[in-house]
Residue, then its C-alpha position, 0 to 999 in steps of 0.5 A: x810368753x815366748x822368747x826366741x833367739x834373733x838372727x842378730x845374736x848370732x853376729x853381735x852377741x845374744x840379744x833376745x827379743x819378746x816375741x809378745x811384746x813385739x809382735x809386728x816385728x817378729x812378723x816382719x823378721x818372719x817374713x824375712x826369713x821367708x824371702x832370705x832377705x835381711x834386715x833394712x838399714x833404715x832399721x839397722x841405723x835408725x835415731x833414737x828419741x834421745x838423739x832427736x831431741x838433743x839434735x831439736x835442742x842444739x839447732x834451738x839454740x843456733x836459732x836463738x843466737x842468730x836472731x840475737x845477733x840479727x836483732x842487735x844488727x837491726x838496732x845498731x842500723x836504725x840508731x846509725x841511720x837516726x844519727x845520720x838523718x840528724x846530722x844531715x841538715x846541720x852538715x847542709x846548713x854549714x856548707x850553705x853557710x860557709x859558701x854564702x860567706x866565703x862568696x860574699x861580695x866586697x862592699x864599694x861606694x858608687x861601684x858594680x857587682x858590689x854590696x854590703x856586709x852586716x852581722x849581729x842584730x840587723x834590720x833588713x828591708x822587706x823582713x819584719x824581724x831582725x835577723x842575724x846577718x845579711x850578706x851580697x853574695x855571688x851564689x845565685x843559681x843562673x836559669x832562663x826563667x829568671x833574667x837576673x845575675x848571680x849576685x843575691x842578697x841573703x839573711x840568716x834569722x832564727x823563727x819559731x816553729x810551725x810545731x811548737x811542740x818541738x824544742x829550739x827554732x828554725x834557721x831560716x835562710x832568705x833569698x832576694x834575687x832581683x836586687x833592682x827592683x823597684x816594687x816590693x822585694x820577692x823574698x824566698x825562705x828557705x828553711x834549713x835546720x830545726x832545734x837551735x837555740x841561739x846563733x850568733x855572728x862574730x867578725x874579725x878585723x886582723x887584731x879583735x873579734x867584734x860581735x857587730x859589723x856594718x859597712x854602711x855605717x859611715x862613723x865606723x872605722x871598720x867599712x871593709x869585709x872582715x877577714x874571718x867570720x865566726x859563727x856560733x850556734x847553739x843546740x837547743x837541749x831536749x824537753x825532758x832532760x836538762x842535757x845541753x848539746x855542745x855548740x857548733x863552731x864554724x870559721x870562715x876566712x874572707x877571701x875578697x878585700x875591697x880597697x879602703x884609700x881613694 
């Protein structure tokens, strides 16, 4: 076998190369030599496996950490935006709530724009079941496809669902629009919340809370709207686990009071 000295040993010390063993690049360095060119330095600086595969393995690693965090980023969003599409019909039912009873209407023998106020188990006219509370409010929507005041009349009853699957019942709020009419009512349901276990109405008076109101009741001493409303719901928990949510709590002040002397 031969061996030669390079070019490259007289500038960085000897470095001798198997002509043999490679024999491409001894024909190139010849052909160099030829032409009085040296060296390209693609040649000169050129990677070597080892730093290849520490370059492959670092930017691995960068990849693995970036889709960690990118995974982690996209749970954290669907769980926040599961937990906002739960809470948004609760949040709407309790402005709707609140808005219905702060608007109510104060109740008065033989007057106009008047009605009466009702909570704990009530029987109203054109709804089967009982319901929670029925109340004249002035919330009514005004539009030229229907001729009739903003004055309406409203209940909150609790139904079970159209899947029964699901747990708790639906909170159902009805609307009686034409309140003179002579036929049968027209009675809309709107449906605003699901999974709820109980809901309750209670009345304050100015000294005691009192779960059952009635202004039509012409025994009771209590013929005025009440000064606050509380209402109590209560989640109905999971069907696997014995977890019970935390009730929800609104309190509503009666702005309006009717006279009570004569």
């Amino acid at each position: 076998m031969k061996i030669k000295r390079t070019n490259q040993g007289k500038k960085f010390g000897l470095r001798w190369q198997s002509e043999a063993a490679t024999p491409l690049f001894a024909r190139f360095r010849h052909v160099q030599k030829r032409r009085g060119a040296s060296l390209p330095a693609a040649l000169q600086s050129a990677f070597t496996i080892i730093e290849m595969i520490l370059a492959i393995g670092v930017a691995a690693i960068v990849l693995v950490a970036i889709n960690a965090v990118f995974f982690s980023a996209l749970h954290l969003r669907e769980v926040t935006q599961a937990a906002v599409d739960e809470a948004t019909p609760v949040n709407q039912a309790l402005t709707i709530l609140h808005r219905d009873l702060q608007c109510a209407v104060p109740p008065s023998p033989n007057g106009v724009l008047t009605g009466d106020f009702k909570a704990g188990t009530v029987t109203s006219i054109g709804i089967s079941l009982p319901v929670a509370t029925e109340i004249f409010t002035t919330t009514g929507a005004l539009n030229e496809n229907q001729p009739w005041g903003d004055i309406q009349r409203v209940t909150y009853e609790l139904k079970d669902p159209a899947d029964h699957t699901k747990p708790g019942k639906d909170l159902i709020r009805t609307v009686t629009r034409n309140l003179l009419s002579t036929a049968a009512l027209d009675i809309e349901d709107q449906w605003l919340m699901s999974g709820i276990e109980s809901i309750k109405f209670s009345c304050f008076d100015g000294a005691q809370w009192f779960d059952a109101w009635d202004t039509t009741d012409t025994t009771s001493v209590n013929t005025n709207l009440p000064v606050a409303v509380r209402v109590l719901i209560q989640m109905a928990g999971n069907n696997n686990g014995n977890t019970r949510p935390q009730p929800i709590e609104l309190l509503v002040p009666m702005d309006s009071q009717s006279r009570t002397n004569t």
